[in-house]
C-alpha positions in Angstrom: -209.2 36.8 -3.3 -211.7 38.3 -0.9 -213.5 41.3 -1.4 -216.4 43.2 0.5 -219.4 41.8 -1.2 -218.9 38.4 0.5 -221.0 36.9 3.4 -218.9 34.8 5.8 -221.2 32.6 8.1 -220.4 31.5 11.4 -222.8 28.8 13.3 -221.8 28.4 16.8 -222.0 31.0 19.1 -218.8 29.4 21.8 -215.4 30.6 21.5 -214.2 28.8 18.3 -216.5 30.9 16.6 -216.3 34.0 18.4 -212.3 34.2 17.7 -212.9 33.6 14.5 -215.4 36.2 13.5 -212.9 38.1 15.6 -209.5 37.1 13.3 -211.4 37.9 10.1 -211.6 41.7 11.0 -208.2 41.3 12.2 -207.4 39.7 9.0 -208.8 43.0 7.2 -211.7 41.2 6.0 -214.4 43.9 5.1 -217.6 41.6 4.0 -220.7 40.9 5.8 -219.5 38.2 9.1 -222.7 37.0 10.5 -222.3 35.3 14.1 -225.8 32.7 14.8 -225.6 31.3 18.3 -228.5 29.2 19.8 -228.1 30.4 22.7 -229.4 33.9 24.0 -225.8 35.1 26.0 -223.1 36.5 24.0 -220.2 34.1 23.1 -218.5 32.9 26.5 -215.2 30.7 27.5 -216.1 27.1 28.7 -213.3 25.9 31.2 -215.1 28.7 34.6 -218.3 26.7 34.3 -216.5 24.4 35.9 -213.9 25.9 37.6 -213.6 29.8 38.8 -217.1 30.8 38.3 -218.4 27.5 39.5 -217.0 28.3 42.8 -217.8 31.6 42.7 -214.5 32.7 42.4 -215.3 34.7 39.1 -218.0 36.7 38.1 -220.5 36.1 35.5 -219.2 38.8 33.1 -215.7 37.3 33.0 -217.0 34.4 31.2 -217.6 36.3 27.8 -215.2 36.5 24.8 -215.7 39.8 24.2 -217.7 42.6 25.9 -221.7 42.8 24.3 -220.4 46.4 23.0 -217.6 44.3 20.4 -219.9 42.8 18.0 -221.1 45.8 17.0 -218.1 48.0 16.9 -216.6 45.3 14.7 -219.8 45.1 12.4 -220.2 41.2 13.1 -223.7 40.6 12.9 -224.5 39.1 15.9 -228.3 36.4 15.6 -228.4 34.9 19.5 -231.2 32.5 20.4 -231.3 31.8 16.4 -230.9 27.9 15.5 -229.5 26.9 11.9 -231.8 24.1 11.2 -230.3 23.5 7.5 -227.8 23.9 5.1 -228.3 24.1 1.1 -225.1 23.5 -0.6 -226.0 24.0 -4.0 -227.5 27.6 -2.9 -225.2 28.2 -0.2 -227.8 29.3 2.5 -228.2 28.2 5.7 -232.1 28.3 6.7 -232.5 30.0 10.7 -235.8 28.3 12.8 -237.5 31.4 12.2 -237.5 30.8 8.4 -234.8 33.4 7.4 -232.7 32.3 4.7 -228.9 33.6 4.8 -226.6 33.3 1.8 -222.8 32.5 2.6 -219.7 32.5 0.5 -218.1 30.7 3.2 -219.3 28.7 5.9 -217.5 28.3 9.3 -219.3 25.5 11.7 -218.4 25.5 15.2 -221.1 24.0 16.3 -219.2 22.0 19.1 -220.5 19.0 21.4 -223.6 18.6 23.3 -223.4 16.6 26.7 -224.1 12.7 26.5 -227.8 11.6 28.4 -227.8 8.7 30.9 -230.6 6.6 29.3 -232.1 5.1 32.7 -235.8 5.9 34.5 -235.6 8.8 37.0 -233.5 11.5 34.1 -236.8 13.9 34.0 -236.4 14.4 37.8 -235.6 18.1 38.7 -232.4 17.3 40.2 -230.7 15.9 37.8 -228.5 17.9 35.6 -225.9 18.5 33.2 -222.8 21.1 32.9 -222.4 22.2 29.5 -223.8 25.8 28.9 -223.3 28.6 31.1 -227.2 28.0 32.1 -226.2 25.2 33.7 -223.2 26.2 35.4 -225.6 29.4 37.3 -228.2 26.3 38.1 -225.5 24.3 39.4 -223.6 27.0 41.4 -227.0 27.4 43.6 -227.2 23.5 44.1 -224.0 23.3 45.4 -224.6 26.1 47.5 -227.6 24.6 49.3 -226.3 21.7 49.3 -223.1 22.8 51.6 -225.2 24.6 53.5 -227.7 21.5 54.2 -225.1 18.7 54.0 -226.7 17.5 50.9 -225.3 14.5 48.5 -224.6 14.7 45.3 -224.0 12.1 43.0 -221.9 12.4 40.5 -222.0 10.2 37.2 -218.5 9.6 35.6 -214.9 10.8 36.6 -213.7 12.8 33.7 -212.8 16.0 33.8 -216.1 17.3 34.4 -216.6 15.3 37.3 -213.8 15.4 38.9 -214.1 19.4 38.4 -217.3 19.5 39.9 -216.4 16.9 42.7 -213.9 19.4 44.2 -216.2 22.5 43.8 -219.0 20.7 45.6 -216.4 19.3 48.0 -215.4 23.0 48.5 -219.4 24.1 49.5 -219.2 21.1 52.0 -221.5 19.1 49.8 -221.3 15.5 50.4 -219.9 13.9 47.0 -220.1 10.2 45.9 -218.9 9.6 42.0 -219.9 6.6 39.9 -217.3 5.2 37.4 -218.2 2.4 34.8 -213.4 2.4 34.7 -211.2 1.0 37.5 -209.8 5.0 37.8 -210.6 8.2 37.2 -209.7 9.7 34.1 -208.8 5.7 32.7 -209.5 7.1 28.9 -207.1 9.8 29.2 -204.6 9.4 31.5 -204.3 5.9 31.7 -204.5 3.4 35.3 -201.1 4.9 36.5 -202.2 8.4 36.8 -205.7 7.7 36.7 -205.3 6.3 41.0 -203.7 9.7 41.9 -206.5 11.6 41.2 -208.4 8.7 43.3 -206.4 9.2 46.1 -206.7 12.9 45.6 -210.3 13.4 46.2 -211.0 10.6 48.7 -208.3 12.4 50.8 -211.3 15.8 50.6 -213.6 13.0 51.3 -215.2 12.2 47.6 -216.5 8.7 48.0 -216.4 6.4 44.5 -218.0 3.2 42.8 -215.2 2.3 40.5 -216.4 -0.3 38.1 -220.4 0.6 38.3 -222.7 2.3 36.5 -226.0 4.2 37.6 -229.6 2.1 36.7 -231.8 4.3 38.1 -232.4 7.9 39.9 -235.8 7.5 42.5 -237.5 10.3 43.7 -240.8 11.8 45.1 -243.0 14.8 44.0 -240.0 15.8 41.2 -237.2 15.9 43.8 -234.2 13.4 43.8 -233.7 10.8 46.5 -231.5 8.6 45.6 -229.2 6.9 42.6 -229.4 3.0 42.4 -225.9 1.3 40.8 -226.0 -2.1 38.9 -224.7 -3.7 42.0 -228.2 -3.2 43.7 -227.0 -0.6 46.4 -229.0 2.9 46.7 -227.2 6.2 47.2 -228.5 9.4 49.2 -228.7 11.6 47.1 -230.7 14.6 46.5 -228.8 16.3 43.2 -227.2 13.8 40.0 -224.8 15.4 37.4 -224.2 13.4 34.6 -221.2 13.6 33.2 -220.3 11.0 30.8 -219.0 12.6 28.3 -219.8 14.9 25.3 -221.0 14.0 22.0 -220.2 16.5 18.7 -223.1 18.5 17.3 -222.7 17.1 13.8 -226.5 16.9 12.8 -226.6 19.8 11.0 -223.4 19.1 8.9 -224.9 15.1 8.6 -227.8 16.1 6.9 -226.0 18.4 4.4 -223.9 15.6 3.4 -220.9 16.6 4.8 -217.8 13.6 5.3 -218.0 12.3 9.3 -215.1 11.1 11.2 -215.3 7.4 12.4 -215.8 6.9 16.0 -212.5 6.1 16.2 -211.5 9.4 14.9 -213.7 11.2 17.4 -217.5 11.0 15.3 -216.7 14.7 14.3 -217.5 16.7 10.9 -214.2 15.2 8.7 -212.0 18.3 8.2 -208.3 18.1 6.4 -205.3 20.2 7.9 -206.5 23.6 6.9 -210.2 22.3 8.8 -211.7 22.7 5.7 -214.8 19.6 5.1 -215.8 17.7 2.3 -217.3 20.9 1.0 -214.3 23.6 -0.4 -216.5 26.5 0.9 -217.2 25.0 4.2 -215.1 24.5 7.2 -215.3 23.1 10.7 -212.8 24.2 13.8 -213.6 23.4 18.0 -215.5 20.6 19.3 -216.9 19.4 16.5 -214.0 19.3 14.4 -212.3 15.8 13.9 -209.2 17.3 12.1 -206.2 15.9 10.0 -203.2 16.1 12.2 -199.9 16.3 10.4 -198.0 15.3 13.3 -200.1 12.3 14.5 -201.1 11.3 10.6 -204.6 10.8 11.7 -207.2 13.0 12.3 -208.4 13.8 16.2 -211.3 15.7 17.8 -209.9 17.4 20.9 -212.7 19.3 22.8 -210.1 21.0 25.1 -210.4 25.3 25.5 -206.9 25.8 23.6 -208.0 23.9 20.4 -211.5 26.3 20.1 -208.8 29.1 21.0 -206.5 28.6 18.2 -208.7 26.5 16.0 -211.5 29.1 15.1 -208.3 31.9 14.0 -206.8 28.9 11.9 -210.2 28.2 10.0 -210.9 32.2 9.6 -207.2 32.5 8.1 -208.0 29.2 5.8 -211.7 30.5 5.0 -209.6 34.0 3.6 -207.5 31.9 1.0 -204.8 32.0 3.4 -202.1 28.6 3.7 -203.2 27.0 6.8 -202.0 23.9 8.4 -203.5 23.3 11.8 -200.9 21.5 13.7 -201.3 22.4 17.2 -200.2 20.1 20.2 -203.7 19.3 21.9 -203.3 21.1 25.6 -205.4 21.4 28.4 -205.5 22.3 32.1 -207.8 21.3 35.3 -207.6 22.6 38.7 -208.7 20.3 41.4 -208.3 22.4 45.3 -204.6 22.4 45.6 -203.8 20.8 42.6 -203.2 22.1 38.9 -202.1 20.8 35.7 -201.7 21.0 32.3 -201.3 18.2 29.7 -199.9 18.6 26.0 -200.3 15.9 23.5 -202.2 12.4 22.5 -201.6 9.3 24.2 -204.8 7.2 24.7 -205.0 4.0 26.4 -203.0 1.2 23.9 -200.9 3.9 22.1 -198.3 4.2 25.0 -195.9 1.5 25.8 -194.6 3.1 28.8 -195.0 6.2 31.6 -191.6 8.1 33.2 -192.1 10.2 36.2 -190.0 13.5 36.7 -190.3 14.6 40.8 -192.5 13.3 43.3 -196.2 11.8 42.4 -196.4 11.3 45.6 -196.2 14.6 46.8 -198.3 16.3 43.1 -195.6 17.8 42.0 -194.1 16.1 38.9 -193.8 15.8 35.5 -195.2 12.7 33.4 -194.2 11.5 30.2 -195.9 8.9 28.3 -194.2 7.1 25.7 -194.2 4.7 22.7 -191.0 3.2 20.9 -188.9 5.7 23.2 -190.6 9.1 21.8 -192.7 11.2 24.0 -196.3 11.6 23.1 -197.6 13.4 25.8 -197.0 15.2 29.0 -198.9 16.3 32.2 -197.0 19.0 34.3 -198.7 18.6 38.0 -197.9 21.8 40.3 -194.8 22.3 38.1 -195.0 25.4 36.2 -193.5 27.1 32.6 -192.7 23.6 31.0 -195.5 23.7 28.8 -193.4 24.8 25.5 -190.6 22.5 26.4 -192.3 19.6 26.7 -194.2 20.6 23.7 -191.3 20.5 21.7 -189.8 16.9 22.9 -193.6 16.1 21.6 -193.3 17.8 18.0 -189.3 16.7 17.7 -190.4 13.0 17.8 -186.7 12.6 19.4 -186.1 9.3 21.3 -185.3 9.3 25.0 -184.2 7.4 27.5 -186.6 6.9 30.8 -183.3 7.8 32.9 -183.0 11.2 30.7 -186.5 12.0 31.3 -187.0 11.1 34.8 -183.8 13.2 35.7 -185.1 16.9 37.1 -181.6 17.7 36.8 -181.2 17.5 32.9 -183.1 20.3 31.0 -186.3 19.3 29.4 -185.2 21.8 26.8 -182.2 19.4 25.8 -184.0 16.3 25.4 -185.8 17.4 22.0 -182.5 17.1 19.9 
């Protein structure tokens, strides 16, 4: 039971924690919901820093979760620019930098993940940045805007999502764009070589120049300003702006030092939470980024740090944190839009877990459906310029149903008959 003399706790000022400060009120919950975000905007949505407002296509303001006015009207307590720099279980406090100590009945961390540092001499240069917060996205949005107008170079560490996001938007300003890749293909962890090539072919045809198979050694500049990256193959790249983006590592510091159970790598490195993303602790819980959850359909837990999951994942640990049966079994979804290109992709299917990809319409032309599969069942699917499939193939995922290649690969038989 909950009643209004309890303190609910939420660290992590992103969306996971915004929607579920949001969801408790919703809920009816009438106790104290204090909000601590480190950093000194309101809450705001991730996937325009690289994307609309990156581009300039959106407006600052359309980033945020809810308008400044909210927080107020729903009585969440709202602590920005505040870092949580402990946890005491036995009291249940968390300790804020400024030395205020805040009591909690329950404890929501949302903490999410921080972006990974390339660890070679030249990182302190002024040009050399990261896309993570929506600081860095304003920074970034003037850089490629000079560097358009100038005919500037940027070079681009990894071909993620990130990269690849950014690689168009720059490509858009009329930077000049070269992209460095440790993998033989873009997006190699996630999509695998077969699909990985068409997003290779993709931006070389908007001229996006890349070092498959390198890594960066070195940035060299003069007087703080970039001049050029250096790859382990000896060769020096114009360049007067570096994004790294490598990857992003979860925020579990905070949760380590309390003692709280930590995921494996091979789990995702993220605070341990069971299906209802509750942790090792019974009054403390874990939901976006940072959360490497229990998933009943896969049997093992996963870290996705993909928009929908801090969507639907901070609700699901609000309703849990409320006494409420929760079993967080969402099919892991996300989107990217790259200049005429969009897509979304719904379920898990790393490198070595498939044994096999089916194509539905025409890669060639970017408008098709693909399947990847193990033992005959789907386990994930990436819709490319082919719209309102998303539930269908969704459910093919969750029916664990086998299917034939020629079944799948046939537009002409409905995805929605194929789930059994």
């Amino acid at each position: 039971m909950v009643d209004a003399d309890q303190t609910f706790v939420i660290v992590g000022g992103g969306l996971a924690g915004a929607k579920a400060a949001e969801t408790l009120r919703a809920e009816g919950f009438t106790g104290r919901v204090i909000l601590i975000c480190d950093e000194r905007d309101h809450p705001y949505e991730r996937p325009p820093l690289s994307k609309g407002y990156l581009l300039g296509k959106e407006e600052r303001d359309s980033v945020f979760v809810h308008e400044p006015a909210w927080y107020a009207q729903a009585e969440i307590e709202l602590h920005l620019g505040q870092i949580v720099v402990d946890i005491d279980r036995e009291a249940r406090a968390v300790r804020l930098g400024d030395g205020t100590v805040v009591q909690y009945d329950k404890l929501l961390l949302a903490t999410g993940a921080e972006p990974r540092r390339l660890d070679i001499p030249g990182t302190d240069l002024a040009g050399v940045h990261h896309l993570r917060r929506l600081a860095h996205a304003e920074r970034l949005r003037g850089v490629l805007t000079s560097l358009g107008r100038d005919n500037g170079h940027l070079v681009i560490a990894g071909a993620g999502w990130i990269g690849l996001e950014v690689a168009a938007a720059a490509r858009e300003y009329g930077a000049e764009v070269t992209v460095v890749e440790p993998l033989p293909t873009p997006l190699h962890s996630v999509l695998g070589p077969e699909l990985g090539q068409l997003f290779a072919d993709l931006h070389r045809e908007h001229g996006v120049r890349f070092h498959f198979g390198r890594r960066l050694t070195g940035i060299t500049g003069q007087d703080g300003v970039v001049l050029a990256a250096r790859t382990d193959d000896g060769e020096e790249h114009p360049a007067h702006d570096v994004l790294a983006a490598i990857g992003a590592a979860p925020r579990t510091a905070l949760a380590e030092a309390a003692g709280l159970t930590i995921a494996d790598r091979a789990h995702g490195g993220g605070i341990a939470v069971d299906a209802s993303l509750r942790t090792s602790d019974p009054d403390i819980y874990a939901a976006g980024d940072v959360a490497s959850a229990l998933h009943p359909l896969f049997g093992f837990p996963v870290r996705v740090e993909h928009w929908a999951n801090a969507l639907n994942g901070g609700p699901a640990a609000a309703r849990a944190m409320l006494g409420q049966e929760v079993t967080y079994d969402r099919v892991p979804y996300f989107f990217s839009d790259q200049y005429d290109v969009g897509l979304e992709y719904s379920g898990w299917a790393p490198p070595g877990t498939y044994d096999e990809v089916v194509i539905r319409g025409d890669a060639g032309k970017r408008q098709f459906i693909a399947f990847w599969l193990a033992d005959g069942r789907v386990l994930a699917g990436m819709n490319v310029n082919v719209w309102d499939v998303t539930e269908p193939i969704q459910r093919l995922i969750r029916s664990r149903a086998r299917v034939g290649p020629e079944a799948l690969s046939d537009p002409s038989v409905p995805l929605e008959s194929l789930a059994g």
